[in-house]
SETITOR-452848 format. One record per atom (N, C-alpha, C): residue in one letter; x, y, z. Coordinates in steps of 0.2 Angstrom, whole numbers, plus 5000, padded with zeros to 4 digits. Layout:
REM SETITOR-452848
AXYZ;...
This chain:
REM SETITOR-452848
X498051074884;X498451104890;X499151064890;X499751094892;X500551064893;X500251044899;X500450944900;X500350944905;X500850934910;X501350984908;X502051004913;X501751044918;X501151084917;X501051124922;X500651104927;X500251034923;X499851014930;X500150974937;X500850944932;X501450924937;X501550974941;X501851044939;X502051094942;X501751124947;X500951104948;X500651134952;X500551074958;X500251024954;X500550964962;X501050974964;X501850974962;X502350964965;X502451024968;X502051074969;X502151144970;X501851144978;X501251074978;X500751094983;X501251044990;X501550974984;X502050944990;X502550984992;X502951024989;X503451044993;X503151095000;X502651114999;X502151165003;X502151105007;X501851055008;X501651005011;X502350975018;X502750965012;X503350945016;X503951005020;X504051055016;X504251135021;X503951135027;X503251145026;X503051195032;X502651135035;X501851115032;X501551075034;X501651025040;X502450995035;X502450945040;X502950955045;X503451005045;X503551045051;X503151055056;X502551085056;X501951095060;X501851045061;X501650985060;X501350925063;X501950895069;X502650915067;X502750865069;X503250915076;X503250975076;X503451045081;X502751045086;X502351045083;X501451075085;X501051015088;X500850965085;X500450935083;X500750875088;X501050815084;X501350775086;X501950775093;X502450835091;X502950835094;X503250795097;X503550795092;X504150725092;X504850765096;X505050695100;X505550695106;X506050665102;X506550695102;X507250685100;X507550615105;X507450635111;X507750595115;X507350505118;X506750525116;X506250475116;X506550395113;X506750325120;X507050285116;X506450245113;X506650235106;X505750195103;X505950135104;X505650105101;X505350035102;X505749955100;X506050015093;X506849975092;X507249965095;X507450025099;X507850015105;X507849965111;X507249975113;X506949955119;X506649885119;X506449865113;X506449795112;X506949765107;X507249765104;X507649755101;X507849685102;X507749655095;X507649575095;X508149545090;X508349615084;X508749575080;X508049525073;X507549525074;X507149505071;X507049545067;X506449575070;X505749635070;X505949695074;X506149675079;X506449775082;X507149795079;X507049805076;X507949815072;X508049925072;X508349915075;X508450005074;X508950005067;X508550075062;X508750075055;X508850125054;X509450155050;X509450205045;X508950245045;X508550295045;X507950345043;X507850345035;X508450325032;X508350325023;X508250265021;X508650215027;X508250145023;X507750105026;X507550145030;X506750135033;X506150175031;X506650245026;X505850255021;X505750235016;X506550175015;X506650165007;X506050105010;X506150045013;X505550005017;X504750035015;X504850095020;X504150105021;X503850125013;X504050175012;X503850185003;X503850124999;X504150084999;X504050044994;X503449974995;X503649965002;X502949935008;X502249965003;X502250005006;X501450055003;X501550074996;X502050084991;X501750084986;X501750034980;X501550004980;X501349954978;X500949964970;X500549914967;X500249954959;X499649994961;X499449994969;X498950014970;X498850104968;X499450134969;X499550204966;X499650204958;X499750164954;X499350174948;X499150144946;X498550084948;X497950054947;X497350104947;X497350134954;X496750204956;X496850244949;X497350284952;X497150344947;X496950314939;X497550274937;X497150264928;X496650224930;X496350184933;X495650184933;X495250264935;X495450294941;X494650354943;X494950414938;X495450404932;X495250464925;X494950464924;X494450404924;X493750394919;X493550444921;X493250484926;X493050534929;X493250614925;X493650604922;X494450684919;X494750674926;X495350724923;X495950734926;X495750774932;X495150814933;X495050864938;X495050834942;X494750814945;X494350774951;X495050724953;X495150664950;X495950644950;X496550674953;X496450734950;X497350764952;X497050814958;X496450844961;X496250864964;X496350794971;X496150744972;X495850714977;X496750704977;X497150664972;X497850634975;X498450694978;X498350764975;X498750814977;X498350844983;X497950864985;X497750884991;X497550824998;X497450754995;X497450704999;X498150665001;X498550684998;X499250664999;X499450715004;X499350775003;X499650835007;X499250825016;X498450845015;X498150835019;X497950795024;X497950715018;X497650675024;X498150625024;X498350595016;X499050545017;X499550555023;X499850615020;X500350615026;X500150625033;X499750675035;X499550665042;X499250575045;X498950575040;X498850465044;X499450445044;X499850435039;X500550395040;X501050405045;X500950485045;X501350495048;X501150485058;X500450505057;X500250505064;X500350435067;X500050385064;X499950325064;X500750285066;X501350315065;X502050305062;X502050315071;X502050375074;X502150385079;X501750365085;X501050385084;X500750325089;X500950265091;X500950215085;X501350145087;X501950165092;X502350195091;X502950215093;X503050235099;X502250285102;X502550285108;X502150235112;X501750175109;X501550125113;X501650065111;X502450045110;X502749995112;X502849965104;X502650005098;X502849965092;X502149915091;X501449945094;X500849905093;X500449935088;X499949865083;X499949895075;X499249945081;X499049975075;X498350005075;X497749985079;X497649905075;X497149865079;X497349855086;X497649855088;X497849835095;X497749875101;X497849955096;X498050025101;X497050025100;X496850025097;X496150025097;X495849995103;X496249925107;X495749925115;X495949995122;X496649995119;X496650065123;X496250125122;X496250145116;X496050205115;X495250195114;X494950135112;X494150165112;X493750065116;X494050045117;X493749965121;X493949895117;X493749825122;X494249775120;X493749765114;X493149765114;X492649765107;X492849775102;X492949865101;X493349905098;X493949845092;X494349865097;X494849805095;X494649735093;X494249685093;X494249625090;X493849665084;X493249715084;X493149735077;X493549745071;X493949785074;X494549815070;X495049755066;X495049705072;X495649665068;X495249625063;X494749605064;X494349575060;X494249625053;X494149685052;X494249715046;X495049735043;X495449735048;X496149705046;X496249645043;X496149595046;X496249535045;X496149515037;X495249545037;X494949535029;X495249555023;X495649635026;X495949665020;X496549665018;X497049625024;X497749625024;X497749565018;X497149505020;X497149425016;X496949455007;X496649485008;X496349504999;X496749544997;X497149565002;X497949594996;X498449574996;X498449515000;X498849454999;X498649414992;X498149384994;X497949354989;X497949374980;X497649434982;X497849494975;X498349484973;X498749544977;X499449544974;X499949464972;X499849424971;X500149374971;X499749334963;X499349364963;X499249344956;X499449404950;X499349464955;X499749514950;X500349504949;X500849474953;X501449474950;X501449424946;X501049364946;X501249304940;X501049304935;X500649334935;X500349394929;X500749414925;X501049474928;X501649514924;X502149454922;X502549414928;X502849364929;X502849344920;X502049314919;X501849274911;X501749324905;X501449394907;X501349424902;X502349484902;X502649464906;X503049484905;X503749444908;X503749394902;X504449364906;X505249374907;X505349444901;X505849484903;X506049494911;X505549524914;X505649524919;X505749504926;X505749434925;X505749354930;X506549384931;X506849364928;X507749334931;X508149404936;X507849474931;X508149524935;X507649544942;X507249514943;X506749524950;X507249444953;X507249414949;X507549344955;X508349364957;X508749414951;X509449444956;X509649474961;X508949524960;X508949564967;X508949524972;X508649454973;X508549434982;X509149414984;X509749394978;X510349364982;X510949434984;X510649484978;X511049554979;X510949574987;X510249574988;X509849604995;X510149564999;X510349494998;X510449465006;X511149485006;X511649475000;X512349515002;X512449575005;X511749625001;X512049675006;X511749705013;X511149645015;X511249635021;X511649615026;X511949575023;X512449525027;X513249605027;X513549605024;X513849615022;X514249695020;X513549725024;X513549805023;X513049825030;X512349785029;X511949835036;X512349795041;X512449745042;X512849695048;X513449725049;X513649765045;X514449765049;X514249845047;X513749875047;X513849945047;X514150005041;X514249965036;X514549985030;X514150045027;X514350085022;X513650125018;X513450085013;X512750095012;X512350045008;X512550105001;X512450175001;X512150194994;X512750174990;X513250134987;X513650124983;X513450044981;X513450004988;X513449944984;X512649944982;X512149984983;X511149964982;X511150014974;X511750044973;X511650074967;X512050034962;X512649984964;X512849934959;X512249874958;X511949854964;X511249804963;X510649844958;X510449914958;X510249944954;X510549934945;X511149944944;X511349934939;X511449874936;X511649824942;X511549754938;X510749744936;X510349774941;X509649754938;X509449774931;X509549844931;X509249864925;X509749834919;X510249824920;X510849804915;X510349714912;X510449684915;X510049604917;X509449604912;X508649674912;X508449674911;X508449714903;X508949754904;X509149774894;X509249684889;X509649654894;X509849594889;X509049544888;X508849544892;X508149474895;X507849514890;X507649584890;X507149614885;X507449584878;X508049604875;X508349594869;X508649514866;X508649464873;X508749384872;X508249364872;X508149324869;X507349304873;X507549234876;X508049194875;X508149114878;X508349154888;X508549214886;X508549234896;X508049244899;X507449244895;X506649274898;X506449184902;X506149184909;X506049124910;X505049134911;X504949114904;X504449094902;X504049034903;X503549014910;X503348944910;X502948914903;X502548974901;X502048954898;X502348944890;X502948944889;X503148944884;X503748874885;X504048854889;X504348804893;X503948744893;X503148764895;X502648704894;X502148694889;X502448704884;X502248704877;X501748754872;X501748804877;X501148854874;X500548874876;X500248924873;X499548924876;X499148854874;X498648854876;X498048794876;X498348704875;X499148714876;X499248654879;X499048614884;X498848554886;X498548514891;X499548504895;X499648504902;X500248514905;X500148424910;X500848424913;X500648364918;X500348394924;X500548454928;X500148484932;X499448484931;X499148434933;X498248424936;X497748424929;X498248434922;X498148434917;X497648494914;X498148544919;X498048604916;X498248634911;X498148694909;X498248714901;X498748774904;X499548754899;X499848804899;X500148864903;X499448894902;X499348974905;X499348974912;X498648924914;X498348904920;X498848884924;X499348814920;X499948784926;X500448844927;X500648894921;X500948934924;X500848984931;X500048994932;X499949024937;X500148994944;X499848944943;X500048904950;X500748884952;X500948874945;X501848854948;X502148934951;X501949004947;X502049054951;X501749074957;X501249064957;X500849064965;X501149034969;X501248954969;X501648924973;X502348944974;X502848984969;X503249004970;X503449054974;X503149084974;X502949164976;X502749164984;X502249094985;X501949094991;X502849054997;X502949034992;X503648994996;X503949034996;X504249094992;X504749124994;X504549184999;X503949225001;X503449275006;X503649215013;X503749165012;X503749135018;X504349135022;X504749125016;X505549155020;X505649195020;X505449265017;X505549345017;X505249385023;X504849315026;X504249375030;X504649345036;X504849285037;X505049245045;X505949275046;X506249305040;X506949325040;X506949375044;X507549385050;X507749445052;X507549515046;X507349575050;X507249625044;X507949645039;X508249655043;X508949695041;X509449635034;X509049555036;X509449535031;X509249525022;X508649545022;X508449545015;X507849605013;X507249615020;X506849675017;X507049735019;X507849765022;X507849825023;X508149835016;X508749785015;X509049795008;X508749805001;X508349755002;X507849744995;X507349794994;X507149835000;X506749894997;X507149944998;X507749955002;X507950014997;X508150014990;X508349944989;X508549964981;X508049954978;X507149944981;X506649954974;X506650044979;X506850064982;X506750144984;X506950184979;X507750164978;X507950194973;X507950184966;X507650104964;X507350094957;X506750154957;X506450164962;X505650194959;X505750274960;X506450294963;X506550364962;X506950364954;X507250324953;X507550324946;X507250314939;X506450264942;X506150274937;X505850324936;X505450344942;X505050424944;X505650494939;X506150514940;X506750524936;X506650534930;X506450474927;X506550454919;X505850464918;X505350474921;X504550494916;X504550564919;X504950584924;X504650654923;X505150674920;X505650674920;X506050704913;X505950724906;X505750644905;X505250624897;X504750664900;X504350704904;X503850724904;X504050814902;X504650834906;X504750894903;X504950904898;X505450854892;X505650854889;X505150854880;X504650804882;X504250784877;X503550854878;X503550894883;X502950924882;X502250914883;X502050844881;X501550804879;X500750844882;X500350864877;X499650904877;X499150864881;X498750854886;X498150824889;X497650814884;X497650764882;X496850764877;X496250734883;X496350704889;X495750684892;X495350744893;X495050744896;X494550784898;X494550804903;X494450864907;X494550904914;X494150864919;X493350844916;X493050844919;X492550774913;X492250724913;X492050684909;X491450694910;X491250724906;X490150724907;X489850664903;X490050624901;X489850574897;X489850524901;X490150514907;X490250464913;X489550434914;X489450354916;X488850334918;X488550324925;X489250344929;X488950344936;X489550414939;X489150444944;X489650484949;X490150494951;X490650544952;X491350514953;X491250524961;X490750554964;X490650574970;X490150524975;X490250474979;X490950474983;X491450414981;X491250414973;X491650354973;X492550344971;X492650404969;X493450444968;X493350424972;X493650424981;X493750434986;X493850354988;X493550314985;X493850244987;X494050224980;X494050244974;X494650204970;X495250234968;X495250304970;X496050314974;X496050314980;X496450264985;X496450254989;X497350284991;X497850224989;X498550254989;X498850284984;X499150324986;X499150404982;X498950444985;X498350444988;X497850514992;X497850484999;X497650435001;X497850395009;X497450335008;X497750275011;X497550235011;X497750205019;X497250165021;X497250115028;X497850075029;X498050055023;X498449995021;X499350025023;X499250105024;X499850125025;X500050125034;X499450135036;X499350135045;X499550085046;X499450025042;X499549965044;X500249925044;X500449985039;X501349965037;X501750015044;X501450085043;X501850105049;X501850095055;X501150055059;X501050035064;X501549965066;X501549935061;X501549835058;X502249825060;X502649875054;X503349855052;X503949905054;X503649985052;X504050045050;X504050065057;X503450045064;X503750085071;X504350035072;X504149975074;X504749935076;X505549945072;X505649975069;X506149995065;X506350075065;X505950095070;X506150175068;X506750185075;X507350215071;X507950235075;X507850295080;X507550345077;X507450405083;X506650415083;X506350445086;X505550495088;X505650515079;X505950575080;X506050625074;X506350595068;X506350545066;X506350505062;X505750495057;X505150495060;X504350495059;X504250515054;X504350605053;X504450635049;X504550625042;X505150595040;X505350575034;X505050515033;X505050485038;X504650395036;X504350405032;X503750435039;X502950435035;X502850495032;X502850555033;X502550595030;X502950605022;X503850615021;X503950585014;X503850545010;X503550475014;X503450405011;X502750425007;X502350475011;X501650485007;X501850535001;X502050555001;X502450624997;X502750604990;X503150544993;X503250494986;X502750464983;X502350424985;X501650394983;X501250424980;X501050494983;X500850564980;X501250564971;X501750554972;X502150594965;X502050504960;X502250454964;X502050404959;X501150394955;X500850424961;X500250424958;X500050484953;X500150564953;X500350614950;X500650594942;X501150544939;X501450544935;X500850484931;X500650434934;X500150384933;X499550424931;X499250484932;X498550524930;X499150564923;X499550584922;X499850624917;X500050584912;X500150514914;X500350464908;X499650444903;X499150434910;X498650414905;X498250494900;X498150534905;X498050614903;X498250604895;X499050604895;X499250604888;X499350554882;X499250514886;X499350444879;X498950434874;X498150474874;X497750454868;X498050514865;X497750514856;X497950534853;X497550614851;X496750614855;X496150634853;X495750654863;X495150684863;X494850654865;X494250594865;X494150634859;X493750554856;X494050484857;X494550474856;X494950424857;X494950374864;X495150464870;X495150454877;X494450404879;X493750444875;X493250394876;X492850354874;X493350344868;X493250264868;X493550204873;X494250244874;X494550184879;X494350184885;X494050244886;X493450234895;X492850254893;X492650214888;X491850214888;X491450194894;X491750154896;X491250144901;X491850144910;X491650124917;X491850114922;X492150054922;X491849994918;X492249934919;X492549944914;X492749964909;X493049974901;X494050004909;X493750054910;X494250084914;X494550054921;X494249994925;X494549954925;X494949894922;X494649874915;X495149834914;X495749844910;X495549914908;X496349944903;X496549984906;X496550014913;X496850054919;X497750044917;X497949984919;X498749974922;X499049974912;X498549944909;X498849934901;X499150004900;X498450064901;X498450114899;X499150144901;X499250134908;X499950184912;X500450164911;X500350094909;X501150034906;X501250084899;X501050104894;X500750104888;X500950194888;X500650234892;X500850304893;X501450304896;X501650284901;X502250284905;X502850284898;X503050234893;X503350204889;X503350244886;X502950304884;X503050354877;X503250414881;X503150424889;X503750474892;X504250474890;X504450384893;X505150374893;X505450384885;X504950384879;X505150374873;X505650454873;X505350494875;X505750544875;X506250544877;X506550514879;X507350524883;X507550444879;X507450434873;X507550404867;X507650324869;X507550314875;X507350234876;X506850194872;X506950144870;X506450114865;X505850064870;X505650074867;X504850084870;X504949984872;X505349954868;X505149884872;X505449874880;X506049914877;X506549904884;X506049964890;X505850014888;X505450064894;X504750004894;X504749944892;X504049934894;X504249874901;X504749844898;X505049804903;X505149844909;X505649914909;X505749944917;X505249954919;X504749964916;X503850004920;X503549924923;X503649884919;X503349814922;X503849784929;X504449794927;X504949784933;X504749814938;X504849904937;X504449934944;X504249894947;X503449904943;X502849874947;X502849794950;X503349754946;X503249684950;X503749694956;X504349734957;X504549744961;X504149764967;X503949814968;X503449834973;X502849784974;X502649754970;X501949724971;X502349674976;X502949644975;X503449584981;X503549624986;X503749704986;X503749724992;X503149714997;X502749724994;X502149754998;X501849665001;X501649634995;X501649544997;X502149505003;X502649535003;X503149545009;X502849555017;X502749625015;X502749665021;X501949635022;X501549625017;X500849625022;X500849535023;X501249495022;X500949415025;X501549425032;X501649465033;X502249515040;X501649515042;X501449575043;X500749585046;X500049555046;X500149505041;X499849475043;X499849395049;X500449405050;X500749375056;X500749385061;X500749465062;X500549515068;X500049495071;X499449485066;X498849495066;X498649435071;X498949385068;X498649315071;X498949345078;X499649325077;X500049325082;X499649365089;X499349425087;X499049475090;X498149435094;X497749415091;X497149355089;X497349345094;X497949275094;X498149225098;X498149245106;X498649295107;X498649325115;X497949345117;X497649355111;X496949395114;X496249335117;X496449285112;X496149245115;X496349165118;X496949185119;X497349135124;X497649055122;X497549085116;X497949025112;X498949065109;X499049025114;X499949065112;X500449045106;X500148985107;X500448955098;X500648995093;X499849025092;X499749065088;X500349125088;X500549145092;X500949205093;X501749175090;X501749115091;X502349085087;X502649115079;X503049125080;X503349175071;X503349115067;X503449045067;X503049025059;X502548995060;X502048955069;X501448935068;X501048995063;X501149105066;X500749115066;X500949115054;X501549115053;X501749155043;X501449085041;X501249035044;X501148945042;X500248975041;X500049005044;X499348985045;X499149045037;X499449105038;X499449185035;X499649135028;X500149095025;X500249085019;X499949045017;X499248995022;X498948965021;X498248975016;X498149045022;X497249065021;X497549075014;X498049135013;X498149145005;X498349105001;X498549045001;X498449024995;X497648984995;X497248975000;X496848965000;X496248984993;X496349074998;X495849084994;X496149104988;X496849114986;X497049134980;X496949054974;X497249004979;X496848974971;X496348914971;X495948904977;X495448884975;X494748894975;X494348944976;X493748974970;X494049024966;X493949034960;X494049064954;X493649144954;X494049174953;X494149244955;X493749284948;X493549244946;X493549264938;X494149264930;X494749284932;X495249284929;X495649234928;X495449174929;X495749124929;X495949074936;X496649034935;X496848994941;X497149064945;X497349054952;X497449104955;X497349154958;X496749194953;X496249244956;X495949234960;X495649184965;X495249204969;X495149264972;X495749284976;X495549354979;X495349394975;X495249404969;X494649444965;X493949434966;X493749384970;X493049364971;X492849454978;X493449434984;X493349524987;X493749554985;X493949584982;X494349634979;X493949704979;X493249684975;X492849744975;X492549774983;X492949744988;X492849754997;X493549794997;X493849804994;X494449834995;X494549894995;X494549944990;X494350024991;X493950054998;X493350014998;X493050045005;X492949995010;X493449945012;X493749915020;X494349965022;X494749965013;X495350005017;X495150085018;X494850125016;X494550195016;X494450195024;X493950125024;X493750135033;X494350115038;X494750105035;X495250075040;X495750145042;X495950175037;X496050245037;X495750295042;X494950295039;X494550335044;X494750325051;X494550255053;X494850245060;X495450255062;X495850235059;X496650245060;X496650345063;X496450365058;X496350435061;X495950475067;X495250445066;X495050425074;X495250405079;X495750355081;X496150335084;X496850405088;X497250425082;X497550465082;X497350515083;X496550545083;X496250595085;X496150605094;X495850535095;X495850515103;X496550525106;X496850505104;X497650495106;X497850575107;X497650605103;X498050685102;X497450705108;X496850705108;X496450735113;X496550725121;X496750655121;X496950625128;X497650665128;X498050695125;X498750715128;X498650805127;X498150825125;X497850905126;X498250945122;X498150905116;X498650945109;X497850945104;X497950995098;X497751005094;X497350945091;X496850905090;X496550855084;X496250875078;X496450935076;X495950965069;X496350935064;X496950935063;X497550915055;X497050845055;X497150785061;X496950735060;X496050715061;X495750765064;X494850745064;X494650775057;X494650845056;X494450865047;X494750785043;X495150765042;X495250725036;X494750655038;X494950635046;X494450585047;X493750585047;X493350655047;X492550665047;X492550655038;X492950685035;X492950685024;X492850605024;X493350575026;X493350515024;X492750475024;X492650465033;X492250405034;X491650435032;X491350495029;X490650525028;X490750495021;X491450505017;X491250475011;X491150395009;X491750365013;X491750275013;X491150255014;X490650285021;X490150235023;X489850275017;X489750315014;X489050325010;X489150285004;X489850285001;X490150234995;X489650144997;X490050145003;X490150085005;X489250045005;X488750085008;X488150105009;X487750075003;X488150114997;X487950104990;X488050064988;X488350014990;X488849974985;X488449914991;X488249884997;X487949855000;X487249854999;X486949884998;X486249914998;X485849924994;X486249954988;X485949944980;X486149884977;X486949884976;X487249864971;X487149794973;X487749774977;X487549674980;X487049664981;X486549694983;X485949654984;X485549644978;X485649674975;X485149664968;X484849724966;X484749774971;X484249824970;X484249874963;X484649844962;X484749904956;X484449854950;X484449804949;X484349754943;X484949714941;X485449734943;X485949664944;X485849624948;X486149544944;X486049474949;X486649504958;X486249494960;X486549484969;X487049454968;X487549484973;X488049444974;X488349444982;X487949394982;X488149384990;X488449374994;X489049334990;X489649334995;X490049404995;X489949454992;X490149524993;X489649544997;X488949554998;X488449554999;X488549565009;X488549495010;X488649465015;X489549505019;X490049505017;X490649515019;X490849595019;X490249645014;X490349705015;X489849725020;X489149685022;X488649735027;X489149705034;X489549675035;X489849635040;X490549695043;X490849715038;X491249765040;X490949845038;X490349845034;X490049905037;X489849915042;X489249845048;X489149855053;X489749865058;X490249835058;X490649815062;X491149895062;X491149945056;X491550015057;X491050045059;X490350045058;X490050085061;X489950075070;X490050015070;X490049995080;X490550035081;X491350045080;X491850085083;X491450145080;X491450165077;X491250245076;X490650265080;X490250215084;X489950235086;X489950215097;X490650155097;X490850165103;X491450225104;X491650255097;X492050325100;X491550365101;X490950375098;X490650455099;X490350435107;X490150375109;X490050365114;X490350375120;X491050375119;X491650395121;X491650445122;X491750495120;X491550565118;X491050625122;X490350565122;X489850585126;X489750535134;X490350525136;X490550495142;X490850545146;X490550585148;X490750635154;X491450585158;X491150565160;X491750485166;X492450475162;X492150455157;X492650425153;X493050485151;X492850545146;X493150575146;X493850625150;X493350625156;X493850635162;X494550615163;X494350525163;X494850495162;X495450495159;X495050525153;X495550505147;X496050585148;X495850615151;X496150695151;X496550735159;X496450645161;X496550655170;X497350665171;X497550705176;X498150725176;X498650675177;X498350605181;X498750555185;X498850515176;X498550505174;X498550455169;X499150495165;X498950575162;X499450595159;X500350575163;X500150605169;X501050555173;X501050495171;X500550475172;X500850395170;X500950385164;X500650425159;X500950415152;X501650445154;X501850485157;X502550535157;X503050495160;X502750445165;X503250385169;X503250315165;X502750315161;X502950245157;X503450285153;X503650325148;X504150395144;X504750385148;X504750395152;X505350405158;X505750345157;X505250275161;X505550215160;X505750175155;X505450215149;X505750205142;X506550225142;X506550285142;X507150325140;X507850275147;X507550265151;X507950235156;X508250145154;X507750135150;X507850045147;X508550045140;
């Protein structure tokens, strides 16, 4: 099969999505106030409230949430075939992505720019809320911890790509200073920092003395080094961890406007440019599907497990937590929303999309396809190779040489992985900072007590127990908590916005169907994965500390899932929540908004 046409028909279901669909959520459903002042307005601090541009606050949000998460999933859940895959990312990007991002974008919004965990003591109890933030907390540190050894990773297995990732920060803070500060228009100079980047990155590809290579600086692999007299590889992780951990520290405590609204829009527009160049090579090259629709040869279910190893791309928690976290407090009008969130999923959609057609295509055979997914963990470990690897041979079409297209593909993704690293030790700031008023310790709410403490736990667990992968991985020890903490986080996140839309006597179906899909599939995943698999019961050795850390947030999503239904079947409560005075006072706290 051409897999031009399996493009064609996803991009066929986004456009639907983004026309009509998201029109209706946001005329129907949401109904968004034009006049409505948000949160940027009204607090407005010059920090963290900054009112923005609509395009570079979804250049922010987009690149916030997409991260390698949108093509880690897919080339890993092809093991499955392509069916199932391009089925969950195309119809979950339409149906439940954008509706979470987007709902969640505006909720914060009209309650003051608070994340998700927070709106949780209002909308279902103060309980509620401390559970919630505690399964936040778990999954914001282990994608902290993660991502920061992905990029030193690529950092070492690709050191072309250090110097043009280190020009952007000074490009970003010029044209923060020096365009968003004085109001100037960014698309001319974010597309000269575009060009110098890629330009930077032809020559580092083709010099090799401008590639900065630690491990080759400290004399090679399996050299003994003066750092702790580790070997080569090792000290390189560290020295980048360390580095990476010190630079998040200044990124995340900096006003927004002076380096993270700049720097993601030029990865916004690096990853519409790369997006560009593989679907082109996509139309151009033709290239035939040898995976399989459907993989019968699979050793275990795609069912319900597709469903948490695409997570971004189809919907993930982790984007509630960017639009709640960072994107309300930023948003310039109500009607704004719109394009934040629902395009920002729309995009992650098409990255993810391009990510199942790269891998789809790059073998040469099916046979081929299964040998390199013979098995789930095989798919796993050659997921991001496989799409580095497929991606290169699109672009080869458009007659780039495959060393230079391996460097942009790896530049993307270190780009974003820094975005997202950014954005989540940011909220993870919130988080504490949020902790702290909760329980009375105000320190905490301090902006660098609380990024002091957020940079701490991460490098904690990033480099001291061993992850499996060497120095730095630790947060691979929970990583396998990942897919279904953030699925359940999602679920909730929808839950919430469901309550929310019930209490204001609008429609809840676009956002209850996706949230009943979800949590029915996460807690059954998650169920399995607690119950059989960690425990031993299957004949693998237990592993307890997963063991321990997932029956702990399964119990804790099952208590909120079960003080909303409780909520639900509270005649009193329910009242309350649909009482006319309360409605006024939501209408009178609206008023004194627009009045501030």
């Amino acid at each position: 099969m051409n897999a031009v046409w399996l493009a064609a028909a996803a991009v066929a279901l986004y456009l639907f999505g983004w026309l009509w669909y998201s029109r209706y959520l946001a005329e129907r459903v949401y109904r968004l106030d034009p006049d409505f002042v948000t949160p940027a307005h009204r607090f407005r601090d010059g920090i963290d409230f900054v009112p923005t541009n609509k395009w570079v606050l979804w250049g922010h949000h987009f690149t916030s949430v997409a991260g390698a998460a949108p093509i880690i999933g897919p080339a890993i859940a092809i093991y499955w075939g392509w069916g199932p895959a391009l089925a969950w990312v195309a119809l979950g990007t339409v149906f439940a992505a954008g509706v979470h991002d987007f709902g969640a974008l505006v909720l914060s919004a009209r309650h003051r720019g608070q994340s998700v965990g927070t709106l949780a003591n209002r909308l279902i109890g103060r309980r509620a809320k401390l559970l919630f933030l505690f399964i936040i907390l778990i999954l914001v540190l282990m994608v902290n911890a993660v991502f920061a050894w992905v990029i030193a990773n690529l950092f070492i297995s690709n050191p072309a790509t250090v110097l043009p990732v280190l020009l952007q920060i000074p490009v970003a803070l010029w044209i923060g200073y020096f365009v968003l500060r004085r109001g100037g228009r960014l698309l001319l100079p974010s597309l000269i920092a575009l060009v110098l980047m890629y330009g930077t990155a032809l020559l580092t590809t083709r010099i090799e003395w401008l590639q900065i290579d630690f491990v080759a600086w400290l004399g090679g692999e399996g050299t003994a080094t003066f750092l702790f007299g580790l070997e080569a590889v090792s000290a390189s992780f560290l020295l980048w961890i360390v580095l990476l951990l010190a630079y998040v520290y200044v990124a995340s405590t900096l006003p927004v406007w002076k380096l993270l609204q700049p720097r993601d829009y030029i990865n916004a527009q690096q990853l519409i440019f790369g997006l560009a160049i593989l679907y082109l090579g996509l139309l151009i090259a033709q290239p035939e599907v040898t995976a399989p629709i459907f993989n019968t040869e699979a050793e275990t279910s795609w069912f319900p497990l597709l469903f948490i190893t695409i997570a971004c791309g189809a919907i993930s928690g982790f984007h509630g937590l960017v639009a709640s976290g960072t994107s309300s407090k930023q948003l310039n009008r109500e009607t704004d929303a719109r394009t934040v969130g629902y395009l920002g999923a729309l995009g992650e959609g098409a990255l993810a999309l391009i990510a199942i057609i790269a891998v789809a295509t790059l073998f040469a055979s099916q046979a081929e396809f299964l040998e390199g997914y013979s098995s789930f963990a095989a798919a796993g470990q050659g997921g991001v190779g496989n799409f580095v690897a497929g991606a290169a041979e699109l672009a080869s079409a458009l007659a780039i040489p495959s060393d230079i297209a391996a460097t942009l593909v790896a530049l993307i993704i270190v780009c974003f992985a820094a975005t997202t690293l950014d954005s989540a030790v940011r909220l993870l700031r919130y988080i504490i900072g949020e902790l702290g008023v909760e329980y009375r310790v105000p320190q905490l709410a301090h902006r660098h007590v609380a990024t002091s403490l957020a940079i701490g736990c991460t490098a904690l667990l990033a480099l001291l127990p061993d992850g499996g992968q060497g120095m730095g991985s630790g947060g691979y020890l929970l990583w396998p908590l990942f897919g279904t903490s953030n699925q359940l986080l999602a679920g909730i996140t929808l839950m919430l916005i469901s309550l929310w839309l019930y209490r204001k006597g609008r429609n809840p179906l676009p956002t209850l169907v996706p949230m009943i899909f979800l949590l029915a599939m996460t807690i059954w995943a998650m169920s399995e994965q607690v119950l059989l698999e960690w425990s031993g019961q299957r004949g693998a050795d237990p592993q307890w500390l997963l063991f321990t850390c997932g029956a702990l947030i399964l119990v804790f999503a099952l208590w909120i899932l079960l003080e909303a239904i409780r909520l639900f079947r509270d005649r009193e409560r329910l009242d309350a929540l649909r009482d006319p005075n309360d409605e006024a006072g939501d209408e009178a706290n609206e008023t004194a908004n627009r009045s501030d």
